[in-house]
C-alpha positions as CSV (number, residue, x, y, z in Angstrom):
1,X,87.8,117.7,99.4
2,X,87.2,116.0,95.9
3,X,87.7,112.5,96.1
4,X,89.9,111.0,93.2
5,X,89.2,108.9,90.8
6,X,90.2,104.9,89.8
7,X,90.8,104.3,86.3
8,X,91.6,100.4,85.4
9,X,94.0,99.9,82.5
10,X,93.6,96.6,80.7
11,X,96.8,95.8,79.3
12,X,98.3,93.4,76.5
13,X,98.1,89.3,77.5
14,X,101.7,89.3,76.5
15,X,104.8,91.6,76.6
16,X,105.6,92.0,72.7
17,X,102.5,94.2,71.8
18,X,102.1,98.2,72.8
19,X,99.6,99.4,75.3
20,X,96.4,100.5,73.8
21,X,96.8,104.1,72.6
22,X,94.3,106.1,74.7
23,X,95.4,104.3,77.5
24,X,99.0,104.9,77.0
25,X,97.9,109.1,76.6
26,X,96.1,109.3,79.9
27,X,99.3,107.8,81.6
28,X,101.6,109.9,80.0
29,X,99.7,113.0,81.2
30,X,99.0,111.2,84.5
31,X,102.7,111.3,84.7
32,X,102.5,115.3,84.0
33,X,100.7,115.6,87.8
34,X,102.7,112.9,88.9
35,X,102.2,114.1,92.6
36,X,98.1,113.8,92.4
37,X,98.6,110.6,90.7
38,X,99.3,106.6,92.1
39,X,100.5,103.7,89.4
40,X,99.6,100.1,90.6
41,X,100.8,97.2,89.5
42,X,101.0,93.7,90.3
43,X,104.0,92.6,90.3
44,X,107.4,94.8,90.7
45,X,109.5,93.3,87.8
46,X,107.1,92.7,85.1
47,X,105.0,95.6,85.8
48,X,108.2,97.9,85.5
49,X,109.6,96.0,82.2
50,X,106.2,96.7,80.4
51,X,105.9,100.4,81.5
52,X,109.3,101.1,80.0
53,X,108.5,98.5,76.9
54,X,105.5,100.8,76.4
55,X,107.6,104.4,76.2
56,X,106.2,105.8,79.5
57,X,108.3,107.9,81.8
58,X,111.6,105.9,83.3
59,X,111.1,107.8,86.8
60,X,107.9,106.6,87.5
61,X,109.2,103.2,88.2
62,X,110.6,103.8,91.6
63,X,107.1,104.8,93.1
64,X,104.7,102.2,92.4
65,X,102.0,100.8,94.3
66,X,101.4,96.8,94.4
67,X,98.5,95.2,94.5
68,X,98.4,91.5,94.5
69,X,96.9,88.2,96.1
70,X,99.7,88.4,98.8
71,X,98.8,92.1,100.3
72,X,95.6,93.1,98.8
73,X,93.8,93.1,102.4
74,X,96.2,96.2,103.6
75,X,96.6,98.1,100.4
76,X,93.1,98.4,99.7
77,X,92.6,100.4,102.7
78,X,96.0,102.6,101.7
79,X,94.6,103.0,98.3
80,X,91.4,104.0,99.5
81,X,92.8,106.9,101.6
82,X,95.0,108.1,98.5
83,X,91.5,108.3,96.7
84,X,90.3,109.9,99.4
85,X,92.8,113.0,99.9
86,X,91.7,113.3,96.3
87,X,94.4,111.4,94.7
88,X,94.2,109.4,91.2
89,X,94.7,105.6,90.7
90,X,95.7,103.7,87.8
91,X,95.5,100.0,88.2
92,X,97.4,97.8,85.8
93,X,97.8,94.1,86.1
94,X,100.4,91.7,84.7
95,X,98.3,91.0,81.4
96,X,94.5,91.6,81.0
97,X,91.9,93.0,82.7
98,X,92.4,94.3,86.2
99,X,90.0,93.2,88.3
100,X,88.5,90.1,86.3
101,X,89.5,87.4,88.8
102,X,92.5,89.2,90.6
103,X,92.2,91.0,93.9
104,X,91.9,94.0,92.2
105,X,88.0,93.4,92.9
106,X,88.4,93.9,96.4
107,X,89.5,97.8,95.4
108,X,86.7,98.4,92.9
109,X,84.0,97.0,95.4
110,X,85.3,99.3,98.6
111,X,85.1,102.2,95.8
112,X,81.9,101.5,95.1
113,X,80.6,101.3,99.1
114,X,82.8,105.4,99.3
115,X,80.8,106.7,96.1
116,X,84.4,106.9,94.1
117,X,84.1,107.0,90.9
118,X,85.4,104.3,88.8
119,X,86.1,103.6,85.2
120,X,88.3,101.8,82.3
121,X,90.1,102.8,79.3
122,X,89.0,100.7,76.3
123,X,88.6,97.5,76.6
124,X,86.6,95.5,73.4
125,X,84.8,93.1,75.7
126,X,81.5,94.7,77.6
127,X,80.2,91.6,79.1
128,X,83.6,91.3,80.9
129,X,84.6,95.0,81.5
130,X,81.0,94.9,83.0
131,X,81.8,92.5,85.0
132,X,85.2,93.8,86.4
133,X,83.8,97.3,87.1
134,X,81.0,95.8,89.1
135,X,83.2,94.7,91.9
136,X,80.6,91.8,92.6
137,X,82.2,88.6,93.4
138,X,82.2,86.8,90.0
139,X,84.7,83.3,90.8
140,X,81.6,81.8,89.2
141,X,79.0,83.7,86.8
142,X,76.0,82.8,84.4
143,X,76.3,84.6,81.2
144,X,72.5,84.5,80.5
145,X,72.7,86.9,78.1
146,X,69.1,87.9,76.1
147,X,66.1,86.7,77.8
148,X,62.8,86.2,75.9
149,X,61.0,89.0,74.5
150,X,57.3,87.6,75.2
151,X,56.3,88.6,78.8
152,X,55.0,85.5,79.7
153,X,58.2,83.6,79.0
154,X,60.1,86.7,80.1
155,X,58.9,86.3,83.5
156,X,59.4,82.9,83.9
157,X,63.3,83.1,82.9
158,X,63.7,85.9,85.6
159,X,62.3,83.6,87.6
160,X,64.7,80.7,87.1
161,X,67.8,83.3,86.5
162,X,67.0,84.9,90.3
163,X,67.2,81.3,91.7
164,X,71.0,81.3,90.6
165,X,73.3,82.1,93.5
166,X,76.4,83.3,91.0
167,X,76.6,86.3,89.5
168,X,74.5,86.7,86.2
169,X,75.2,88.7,83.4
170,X,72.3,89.6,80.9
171,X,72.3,92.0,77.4
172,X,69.3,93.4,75.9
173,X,68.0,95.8,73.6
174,X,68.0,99.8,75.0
175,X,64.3,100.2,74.3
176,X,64.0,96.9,77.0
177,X,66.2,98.1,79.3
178,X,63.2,99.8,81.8
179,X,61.0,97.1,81.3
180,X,64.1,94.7,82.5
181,X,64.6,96.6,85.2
182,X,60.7,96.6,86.2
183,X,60.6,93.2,86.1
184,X,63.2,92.3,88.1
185,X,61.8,94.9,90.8
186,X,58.9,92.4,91.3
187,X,60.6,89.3,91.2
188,X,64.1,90.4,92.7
189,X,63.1,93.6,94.5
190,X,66.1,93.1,97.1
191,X,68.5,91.9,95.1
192,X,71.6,94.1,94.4
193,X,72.4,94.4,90.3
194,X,74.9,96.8,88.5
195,X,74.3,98.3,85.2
196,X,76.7,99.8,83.3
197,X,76.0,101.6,80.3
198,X,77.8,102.9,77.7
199,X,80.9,101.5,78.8
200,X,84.3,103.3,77.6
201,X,81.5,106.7,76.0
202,X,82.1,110.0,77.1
203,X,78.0,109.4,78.9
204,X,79.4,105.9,80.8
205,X,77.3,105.2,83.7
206,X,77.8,103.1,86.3
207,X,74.9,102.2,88.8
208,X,74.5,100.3,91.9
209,X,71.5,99.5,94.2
210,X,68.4,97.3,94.0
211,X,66.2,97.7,91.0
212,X,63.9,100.5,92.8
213,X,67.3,102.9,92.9
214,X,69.0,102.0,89.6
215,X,65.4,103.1,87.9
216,X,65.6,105.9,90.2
217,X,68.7,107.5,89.1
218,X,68.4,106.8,85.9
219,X,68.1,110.0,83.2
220,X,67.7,108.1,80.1
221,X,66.8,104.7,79.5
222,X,67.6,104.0,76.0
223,X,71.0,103.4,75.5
224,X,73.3,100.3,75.2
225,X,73.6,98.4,78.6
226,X,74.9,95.4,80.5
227,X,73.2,94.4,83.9
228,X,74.6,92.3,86.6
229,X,72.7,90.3,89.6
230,X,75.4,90.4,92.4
231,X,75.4,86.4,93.6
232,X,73.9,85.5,96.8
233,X,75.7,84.8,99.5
């Protein structure tokens, strides 16, 4: 059986402004296949007062799925069977970016240990949508961003960045993105990273593993990227 997908909907900070429009399309035909499809939210009255504020379907409101710091333990492992049996999940969160800091993590990090597939409507921050599609524990991250070009010095800030135990974020150009990636194979070689490339593209890929596997499964190397070093526990 095909497993289903999770699609995370960042949503407006406050309730005056609409959903984002491509968003608000994949719901409304999420709707259309409303038995292969599961709406979470994360909490009952404010999640139901935006999805009618927005214009989506009225009938929807009855069956939602929550997901919040009080019960995220049990429903992660009832979500995970919907996705399973082949089922689709939109996650939603009171205002934001699901995931980013909510227990919403805990769902995208036991998709990524199944190999389901998971992804974001648009969101205009990469660093952060990186982040939140990573699943890695990020209470506390290092936004390193571009490291030297010169490989002397390049190799010394890997250094220093692998001795941080919090989740670090760094950016650079495409054309750098396999010499990165070497790098860190013989500095880090054990250490688990995410890279996401272009995020919210029809191409998005999402990759998880130590440096030796993300090369591995990599088709193409130059395109735009974010990578994440998972902290260390």
């Amino acid at each position: 059986m095909k497993k289903g997908q999770l699609t995370i909907i960042p949503t407006p900070l406050d309730e005056i402004h609409p959903l984002e429009g491509v968003a608000k399309a994949l719901l409304l035909k999420a709707c259309e296949d409303a038995a292969a499809s599961i709406f979470i939210i994360e909490d009952l009255r404010p999640g139901r007062r935006r999805w009618l504020q927005w214009g989506l379907p009225r009938e929807q409101v009855e069956d939602f799925e929550l997901l919040n710091e009080h019960n995220y333990r049990q429903q992660t492992l009832r979500l995970l069977q919907f996705l399973q049996l082949g089922k689709n999940l939109y996650l939603m969160s009171d205002g934001g970016l699901p995931a980013f800091c909510d227990p919403g993590r805990e769902l995208i990090a036991a998709c990524h240990e199944q190999n389901i597939k998971v992804t974001a409507t648009p969101f205009q921050n990469s660093v952060v949508l990186a982040l939140a599609l990573s699943g890695f524990p990020h209470h506390r991250f290092v936004f390193e961003g571009f490291i030297p070009v010169k490989t002397e010095q390049r190799v010394a800030a890997l250094q220093s960045i692998n001795r941080q135990k919090s989740a670090v974020i760094l950016m650079d150009t495409p054309y750098r993105l396999k010499n990165l990636l070497l790098l860190i194979k013989d500095i880090a070689p054990s250490r688990r990273l995410f890279l996401a490339m272009g995020l919210n593209c029809p191409d998005e890929t999402l990759l998880l593993g130590n440096a030796q596997k993300v090369i591995k499964n990599i088709g193409h190397f130059k395109r735009e990227f974010i990578l994440i070093l998972a902290p260390v526990c």
